[in-house]
FITI-54140 format. One line per field, with one value per atom (N, C-alpha, C, O): residue in one letter; atom name; x, y, z; residue number from 1. Coordinates in steps of 0.02 Angstrom, whole numbers, padded with zeros to 5 digits. Example, Ala and Ser with C-alpha at 12.3 -4.5 7.8 and 13.67 -1.06 7.14 Angstrom:
FITI-54140
residu = [a / a / a / a / s / s / s / s] $
atome = [N / CA / C / O / N / CA / C / O] $
east = [00660 / 00615 / 00660 / 00712 / 00642 / 00684 / 00645 / 00670] $
north = [-00284 / -00225 / -00165 / -00166 / -00112 / -00053 / 00002 / 00057] $
up = [00390 / 00390 / 00390 / 00423 / 00354 / 00357 / 00394 / 00402] $
num = [1 / 1 / 1 / 1 / 2 / 2 / 2 / 2] $
//
This chain:
FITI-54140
residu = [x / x / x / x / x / x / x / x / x / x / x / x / x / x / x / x / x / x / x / x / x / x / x / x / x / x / x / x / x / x / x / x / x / x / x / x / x / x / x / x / x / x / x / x / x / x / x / x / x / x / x / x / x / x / x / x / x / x / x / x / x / x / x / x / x / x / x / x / x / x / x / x / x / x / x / x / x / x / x / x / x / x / x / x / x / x / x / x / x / x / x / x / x / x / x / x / x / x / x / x / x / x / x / x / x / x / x / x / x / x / x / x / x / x / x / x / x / x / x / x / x / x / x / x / x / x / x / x / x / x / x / x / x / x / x / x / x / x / x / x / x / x / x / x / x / x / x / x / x / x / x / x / x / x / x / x / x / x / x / x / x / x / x / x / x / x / x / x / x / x / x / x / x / x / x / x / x / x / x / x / x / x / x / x / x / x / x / x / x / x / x / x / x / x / x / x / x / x / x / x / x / x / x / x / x / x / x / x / x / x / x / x / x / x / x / x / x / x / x / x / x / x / x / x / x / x / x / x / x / x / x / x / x / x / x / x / x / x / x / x / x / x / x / x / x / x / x / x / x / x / x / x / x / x / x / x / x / x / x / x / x / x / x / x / x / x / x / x / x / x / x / x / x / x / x / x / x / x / x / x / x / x / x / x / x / x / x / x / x / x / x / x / x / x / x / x / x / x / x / x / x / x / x / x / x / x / x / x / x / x / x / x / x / x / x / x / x / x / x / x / x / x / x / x / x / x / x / x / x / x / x / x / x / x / x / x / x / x / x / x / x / x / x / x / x / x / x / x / x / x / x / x / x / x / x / x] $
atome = [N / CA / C / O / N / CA / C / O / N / CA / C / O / N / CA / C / O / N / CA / C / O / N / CA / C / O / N / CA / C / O / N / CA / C / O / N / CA / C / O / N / CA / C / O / N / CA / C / O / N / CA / C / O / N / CA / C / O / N / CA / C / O / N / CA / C / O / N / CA / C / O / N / CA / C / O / N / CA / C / O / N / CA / C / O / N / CA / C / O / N / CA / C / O / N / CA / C / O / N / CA / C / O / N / CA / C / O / N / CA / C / O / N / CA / C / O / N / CA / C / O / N / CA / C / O / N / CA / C / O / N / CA / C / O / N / CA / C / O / N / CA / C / O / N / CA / C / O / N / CA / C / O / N / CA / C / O / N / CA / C / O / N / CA / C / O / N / CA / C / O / N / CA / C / O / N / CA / C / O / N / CA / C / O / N / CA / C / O / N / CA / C / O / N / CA / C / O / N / CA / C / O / N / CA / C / O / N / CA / C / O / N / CA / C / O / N / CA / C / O / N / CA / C / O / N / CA / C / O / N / CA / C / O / N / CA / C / O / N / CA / C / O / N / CA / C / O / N / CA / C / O / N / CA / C / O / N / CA / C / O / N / CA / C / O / N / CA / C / O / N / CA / C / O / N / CA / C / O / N / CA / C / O / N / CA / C / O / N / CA / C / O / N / CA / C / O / N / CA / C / O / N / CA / C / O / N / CA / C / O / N / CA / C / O / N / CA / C / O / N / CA / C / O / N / CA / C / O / N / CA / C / O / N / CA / C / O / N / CA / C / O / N / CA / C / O / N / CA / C / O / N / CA / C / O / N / CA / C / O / N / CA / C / O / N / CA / C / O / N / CA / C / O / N / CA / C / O / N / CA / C / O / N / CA / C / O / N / CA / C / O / N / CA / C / O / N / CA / C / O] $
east = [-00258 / -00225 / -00216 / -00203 / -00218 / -00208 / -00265 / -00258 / -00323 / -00384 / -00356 / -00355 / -00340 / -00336 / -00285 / -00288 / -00239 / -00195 / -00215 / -00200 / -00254 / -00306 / -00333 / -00303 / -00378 / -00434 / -00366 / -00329 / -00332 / -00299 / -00242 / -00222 / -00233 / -00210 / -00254 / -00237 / -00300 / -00386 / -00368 / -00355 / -00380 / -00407 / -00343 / -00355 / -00281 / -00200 / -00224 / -00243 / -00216 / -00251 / -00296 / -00294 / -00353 / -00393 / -00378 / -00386 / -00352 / -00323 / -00280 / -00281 / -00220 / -00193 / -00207 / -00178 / -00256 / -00289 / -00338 / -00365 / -00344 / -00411 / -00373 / -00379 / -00328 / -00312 / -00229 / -00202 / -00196 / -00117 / -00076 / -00109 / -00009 / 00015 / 00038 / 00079 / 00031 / 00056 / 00002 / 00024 / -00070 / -00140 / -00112 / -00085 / -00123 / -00124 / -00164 / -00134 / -00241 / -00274 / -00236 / -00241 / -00192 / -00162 / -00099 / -00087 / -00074 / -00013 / -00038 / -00001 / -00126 / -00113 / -00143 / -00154 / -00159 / -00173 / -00114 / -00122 / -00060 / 00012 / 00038 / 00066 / 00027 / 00045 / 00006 / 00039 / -00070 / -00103 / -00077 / -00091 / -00036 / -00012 / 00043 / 00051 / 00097 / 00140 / 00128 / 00159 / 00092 / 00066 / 00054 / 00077 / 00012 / 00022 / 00063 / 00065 / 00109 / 00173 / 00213 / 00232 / 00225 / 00249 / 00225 / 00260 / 00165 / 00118 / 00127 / 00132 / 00126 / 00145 / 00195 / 00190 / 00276 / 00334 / 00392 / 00447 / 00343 / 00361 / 00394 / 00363 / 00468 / 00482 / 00504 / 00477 / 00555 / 00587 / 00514 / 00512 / 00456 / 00406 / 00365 / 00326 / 00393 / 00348 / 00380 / 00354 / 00466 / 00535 / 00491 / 00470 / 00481 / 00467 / 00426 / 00435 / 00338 / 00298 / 00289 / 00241 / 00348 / 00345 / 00375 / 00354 / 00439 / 00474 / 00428 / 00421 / 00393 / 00357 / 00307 / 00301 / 00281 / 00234 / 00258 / 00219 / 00320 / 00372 / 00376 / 00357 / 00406 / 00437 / 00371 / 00384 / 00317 / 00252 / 00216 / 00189 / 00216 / 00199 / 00249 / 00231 / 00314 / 00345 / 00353 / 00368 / 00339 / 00323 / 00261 / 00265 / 00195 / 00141 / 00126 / 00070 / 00179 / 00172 / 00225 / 00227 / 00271 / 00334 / 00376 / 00355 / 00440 / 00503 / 00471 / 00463 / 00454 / 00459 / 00382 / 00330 / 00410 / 00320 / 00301 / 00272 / 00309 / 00306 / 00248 / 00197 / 00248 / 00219 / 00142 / 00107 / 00126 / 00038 / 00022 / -00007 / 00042 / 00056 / -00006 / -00002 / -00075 / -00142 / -00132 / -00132 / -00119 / -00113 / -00065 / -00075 / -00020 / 00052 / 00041 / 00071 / 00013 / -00007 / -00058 / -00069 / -00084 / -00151 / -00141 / -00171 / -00093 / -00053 / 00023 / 00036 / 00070 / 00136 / 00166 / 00219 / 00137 / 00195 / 00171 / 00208 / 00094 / 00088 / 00147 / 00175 / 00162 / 00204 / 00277 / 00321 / 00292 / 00359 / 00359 / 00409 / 00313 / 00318 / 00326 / 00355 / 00301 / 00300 / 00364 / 00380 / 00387 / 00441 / 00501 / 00550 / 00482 / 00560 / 00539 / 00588 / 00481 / 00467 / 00475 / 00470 / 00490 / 00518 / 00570 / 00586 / 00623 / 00699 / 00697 / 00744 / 00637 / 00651 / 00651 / 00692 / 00617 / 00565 / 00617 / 00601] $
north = [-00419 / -00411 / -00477 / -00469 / -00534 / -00600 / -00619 / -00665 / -00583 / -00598 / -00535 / -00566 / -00485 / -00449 / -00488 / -00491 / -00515 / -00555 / -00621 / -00635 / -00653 / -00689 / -00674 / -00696 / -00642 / -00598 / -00559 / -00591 / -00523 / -00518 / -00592 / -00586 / -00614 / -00682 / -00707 / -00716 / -00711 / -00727 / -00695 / -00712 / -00639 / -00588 / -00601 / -00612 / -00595 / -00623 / -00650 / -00629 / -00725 / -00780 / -00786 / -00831 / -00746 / -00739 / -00701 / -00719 / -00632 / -00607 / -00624 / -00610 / -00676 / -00678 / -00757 / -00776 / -00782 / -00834 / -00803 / -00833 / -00751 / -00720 / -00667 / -00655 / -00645 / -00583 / -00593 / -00572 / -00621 / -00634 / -00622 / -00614 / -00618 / -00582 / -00524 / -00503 / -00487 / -00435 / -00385 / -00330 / -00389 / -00335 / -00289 / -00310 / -00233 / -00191 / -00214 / -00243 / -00219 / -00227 / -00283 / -00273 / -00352 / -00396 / -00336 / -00346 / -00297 / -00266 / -00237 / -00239 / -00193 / -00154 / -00184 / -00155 / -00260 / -00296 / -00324 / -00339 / -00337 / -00332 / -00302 / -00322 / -00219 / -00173 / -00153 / -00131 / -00159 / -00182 / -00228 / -00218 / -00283 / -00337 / -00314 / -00329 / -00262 / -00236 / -00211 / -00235 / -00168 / -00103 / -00140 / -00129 / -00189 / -00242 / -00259 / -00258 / -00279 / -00330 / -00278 / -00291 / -00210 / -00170 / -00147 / -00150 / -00125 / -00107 / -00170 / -00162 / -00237 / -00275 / -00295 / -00347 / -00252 / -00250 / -00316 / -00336 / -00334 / -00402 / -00347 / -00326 / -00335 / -00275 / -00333 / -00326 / -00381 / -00420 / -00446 / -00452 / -00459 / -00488 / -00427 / -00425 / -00368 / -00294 / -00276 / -00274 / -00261 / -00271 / -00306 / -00270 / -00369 / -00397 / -00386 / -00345 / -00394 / -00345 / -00308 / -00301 / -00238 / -00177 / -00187 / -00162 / -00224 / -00235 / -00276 / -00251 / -00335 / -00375 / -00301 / -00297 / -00258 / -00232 / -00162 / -00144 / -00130 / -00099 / -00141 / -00124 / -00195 / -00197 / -00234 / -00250 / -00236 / -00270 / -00198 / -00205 / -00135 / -00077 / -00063 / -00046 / -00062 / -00046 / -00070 / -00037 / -00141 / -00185 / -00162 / -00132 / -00182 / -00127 / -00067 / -00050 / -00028 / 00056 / 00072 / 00134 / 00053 / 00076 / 00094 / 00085 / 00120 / 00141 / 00223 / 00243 / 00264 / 00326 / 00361 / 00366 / 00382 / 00405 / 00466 / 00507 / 00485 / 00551 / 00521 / 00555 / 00450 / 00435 / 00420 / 00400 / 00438 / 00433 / 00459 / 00432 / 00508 / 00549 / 00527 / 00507 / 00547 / 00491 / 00447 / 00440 / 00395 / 00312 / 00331 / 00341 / 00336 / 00321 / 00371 / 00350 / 00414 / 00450 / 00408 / 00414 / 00377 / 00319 / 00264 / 00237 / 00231 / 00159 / 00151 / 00113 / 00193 / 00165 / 00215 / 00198 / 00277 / 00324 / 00291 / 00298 / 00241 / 00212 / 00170 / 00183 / 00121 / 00070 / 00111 / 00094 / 00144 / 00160 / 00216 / 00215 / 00252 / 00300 / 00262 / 00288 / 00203 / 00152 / 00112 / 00100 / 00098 / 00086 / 00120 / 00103 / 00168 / 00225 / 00240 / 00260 / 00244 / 00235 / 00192 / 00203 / 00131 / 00087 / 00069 / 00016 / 00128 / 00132 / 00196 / 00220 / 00220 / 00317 / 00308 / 00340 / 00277 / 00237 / 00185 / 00148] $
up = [01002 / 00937 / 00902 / 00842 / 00918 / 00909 / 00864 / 00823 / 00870 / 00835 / 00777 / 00724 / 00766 / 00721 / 00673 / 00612 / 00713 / 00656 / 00608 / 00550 / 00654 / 00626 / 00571 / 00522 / 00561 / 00501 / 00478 / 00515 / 00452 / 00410 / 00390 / 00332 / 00402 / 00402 / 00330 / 00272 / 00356 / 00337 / 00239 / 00182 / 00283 / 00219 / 00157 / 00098 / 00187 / 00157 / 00101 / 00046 / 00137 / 00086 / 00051 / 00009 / 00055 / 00010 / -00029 / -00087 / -00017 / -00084 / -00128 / -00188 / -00083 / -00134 / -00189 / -00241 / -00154 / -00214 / -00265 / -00312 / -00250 / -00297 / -00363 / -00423 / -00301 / -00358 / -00367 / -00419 / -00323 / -00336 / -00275 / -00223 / -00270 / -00212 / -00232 / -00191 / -00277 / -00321 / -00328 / -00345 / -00320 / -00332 / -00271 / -00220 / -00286 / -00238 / -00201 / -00156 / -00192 / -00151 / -00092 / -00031 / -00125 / -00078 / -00045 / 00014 / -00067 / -00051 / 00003 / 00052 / 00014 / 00065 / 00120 / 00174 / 00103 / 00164 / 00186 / 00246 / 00167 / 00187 / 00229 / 00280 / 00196 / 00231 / 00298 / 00346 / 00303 / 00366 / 00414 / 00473 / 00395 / 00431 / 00467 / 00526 / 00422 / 00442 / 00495 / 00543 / 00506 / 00546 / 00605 / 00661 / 00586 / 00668 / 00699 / 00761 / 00658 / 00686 / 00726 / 00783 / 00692 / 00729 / 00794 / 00844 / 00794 / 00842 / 00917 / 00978 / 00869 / 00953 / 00927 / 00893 / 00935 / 00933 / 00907 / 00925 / 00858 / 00808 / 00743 / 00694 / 00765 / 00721 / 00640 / 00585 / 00657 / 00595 / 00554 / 00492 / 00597 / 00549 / 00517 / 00469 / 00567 / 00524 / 00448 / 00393 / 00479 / 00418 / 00351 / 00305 / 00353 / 00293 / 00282 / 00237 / 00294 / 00260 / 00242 / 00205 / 00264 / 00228 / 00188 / 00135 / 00184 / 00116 / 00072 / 00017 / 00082 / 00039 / -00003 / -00065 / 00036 / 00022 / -00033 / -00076 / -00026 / -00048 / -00133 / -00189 / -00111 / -00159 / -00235 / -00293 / -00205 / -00232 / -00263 / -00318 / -00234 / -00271 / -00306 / -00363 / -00299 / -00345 / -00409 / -00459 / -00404 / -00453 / -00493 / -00546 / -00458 / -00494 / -00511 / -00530 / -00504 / -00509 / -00521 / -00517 / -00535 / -00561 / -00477 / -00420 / -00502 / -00456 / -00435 / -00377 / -00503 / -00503 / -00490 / -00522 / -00414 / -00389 / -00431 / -00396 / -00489 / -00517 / -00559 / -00562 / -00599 / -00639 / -00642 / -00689 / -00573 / -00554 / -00490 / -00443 / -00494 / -00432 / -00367 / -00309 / -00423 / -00362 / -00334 / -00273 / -00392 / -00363 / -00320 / -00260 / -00343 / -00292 / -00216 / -00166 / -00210 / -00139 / -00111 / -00051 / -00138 / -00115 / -00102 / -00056 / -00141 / -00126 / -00094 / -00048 / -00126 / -00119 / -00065 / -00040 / -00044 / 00002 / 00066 / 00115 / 00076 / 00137 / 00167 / 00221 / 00125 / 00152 / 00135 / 00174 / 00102 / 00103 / 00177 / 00212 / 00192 / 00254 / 00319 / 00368 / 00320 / 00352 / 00381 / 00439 / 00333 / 00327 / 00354 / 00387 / 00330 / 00370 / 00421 / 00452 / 00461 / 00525 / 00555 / 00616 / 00538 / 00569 / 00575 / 00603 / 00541 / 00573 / 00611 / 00642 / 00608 / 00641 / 00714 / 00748 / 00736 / 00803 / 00833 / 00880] $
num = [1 / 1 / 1 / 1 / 2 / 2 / 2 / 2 / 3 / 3 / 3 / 3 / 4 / 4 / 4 / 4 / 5 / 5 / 5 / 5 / 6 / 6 / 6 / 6 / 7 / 7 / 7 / 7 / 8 / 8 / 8 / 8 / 9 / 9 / 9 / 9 / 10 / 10 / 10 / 10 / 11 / 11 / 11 / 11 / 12 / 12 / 12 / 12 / 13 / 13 / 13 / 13 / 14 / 14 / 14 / 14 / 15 / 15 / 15 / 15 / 16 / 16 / 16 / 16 / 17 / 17 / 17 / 17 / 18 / 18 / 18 / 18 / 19 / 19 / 19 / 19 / 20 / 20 / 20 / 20 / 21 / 21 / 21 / 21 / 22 / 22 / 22 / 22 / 23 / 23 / 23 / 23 / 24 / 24 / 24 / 24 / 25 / 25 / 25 / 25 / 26 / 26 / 26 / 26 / 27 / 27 / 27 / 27 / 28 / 28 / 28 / 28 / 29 / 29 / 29 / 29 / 30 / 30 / 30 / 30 / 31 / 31 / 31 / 31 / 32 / 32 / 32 / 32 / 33 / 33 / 33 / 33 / 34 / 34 / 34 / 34 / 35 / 35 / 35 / 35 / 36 / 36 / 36 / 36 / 37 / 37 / 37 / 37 / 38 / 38 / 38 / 38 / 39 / 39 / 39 / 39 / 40 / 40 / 40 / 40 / 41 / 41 / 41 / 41 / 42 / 42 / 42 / 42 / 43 / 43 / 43 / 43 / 44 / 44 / 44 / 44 / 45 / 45 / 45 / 45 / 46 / 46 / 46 / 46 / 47 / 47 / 47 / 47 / 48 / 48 / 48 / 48 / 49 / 49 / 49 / 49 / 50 / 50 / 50 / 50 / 51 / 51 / 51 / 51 / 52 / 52 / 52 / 52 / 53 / 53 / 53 / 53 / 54 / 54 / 54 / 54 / 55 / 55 / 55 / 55 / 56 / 56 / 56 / 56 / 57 / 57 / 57 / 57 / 58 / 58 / 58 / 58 / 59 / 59 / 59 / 59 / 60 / 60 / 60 / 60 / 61 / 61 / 61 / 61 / 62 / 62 / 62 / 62 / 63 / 63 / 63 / 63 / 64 / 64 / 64 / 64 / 65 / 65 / 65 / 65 / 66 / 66 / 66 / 66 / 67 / 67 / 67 / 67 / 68 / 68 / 68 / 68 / 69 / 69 / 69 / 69 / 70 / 70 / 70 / 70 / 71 / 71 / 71 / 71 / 72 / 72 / 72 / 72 / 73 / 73 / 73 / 73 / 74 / 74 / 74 / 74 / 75 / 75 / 75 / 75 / 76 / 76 / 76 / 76 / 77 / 77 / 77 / 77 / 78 / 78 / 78 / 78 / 79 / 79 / 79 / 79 / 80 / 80 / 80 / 80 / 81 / 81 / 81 / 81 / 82 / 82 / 82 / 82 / 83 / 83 / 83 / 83 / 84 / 84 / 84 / 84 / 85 / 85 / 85 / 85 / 86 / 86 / 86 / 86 / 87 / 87 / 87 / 87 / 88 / 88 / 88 / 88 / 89 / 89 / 89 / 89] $
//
């Protein structure tokens, strides 16, 4: 897993010099990062990527998931489902 953190590490930084730390596309490599951290039980460093990643769609897509019902089932219920799984767990 050390190599997976690597290459998203990787990928991080490249998105966010290309496109911002705010593109969705950087958000759901975030939220990929998350999913790691949790997975090898790095829960406080999972915590903040889902929040970084939370609060970065909400920013690009608004608060109210009603308002693009697609996007927002495609981008934002990932990291927020995520998230509350990581107090459910």
């Amino acid at each position: 897993m050390d190599e997976a953190e690597t290459m998203y590490q990787r990928a991080l930084q490249g998105k966010e010099k290309a496109w911002g730390p705010d593109h969705t596309s950087t958000l759901s490599t975030v939220n990929n990062l998350a999913i790691l951290y949790k997975a090898q039980g790095r829960m406080d460093e999972a915590e903040t990527m889902y929040q970084r990643a939370l609060q970065g769609y909400e920013k690009a897509l608004g608060a109210d998931p009603t308002a693009d019902s697609n996007y927002f089932l495609a981008h934002k219920i990932s990291p927020f489902n995520a998230f509350m799984i990581l107090y459910l767990i």
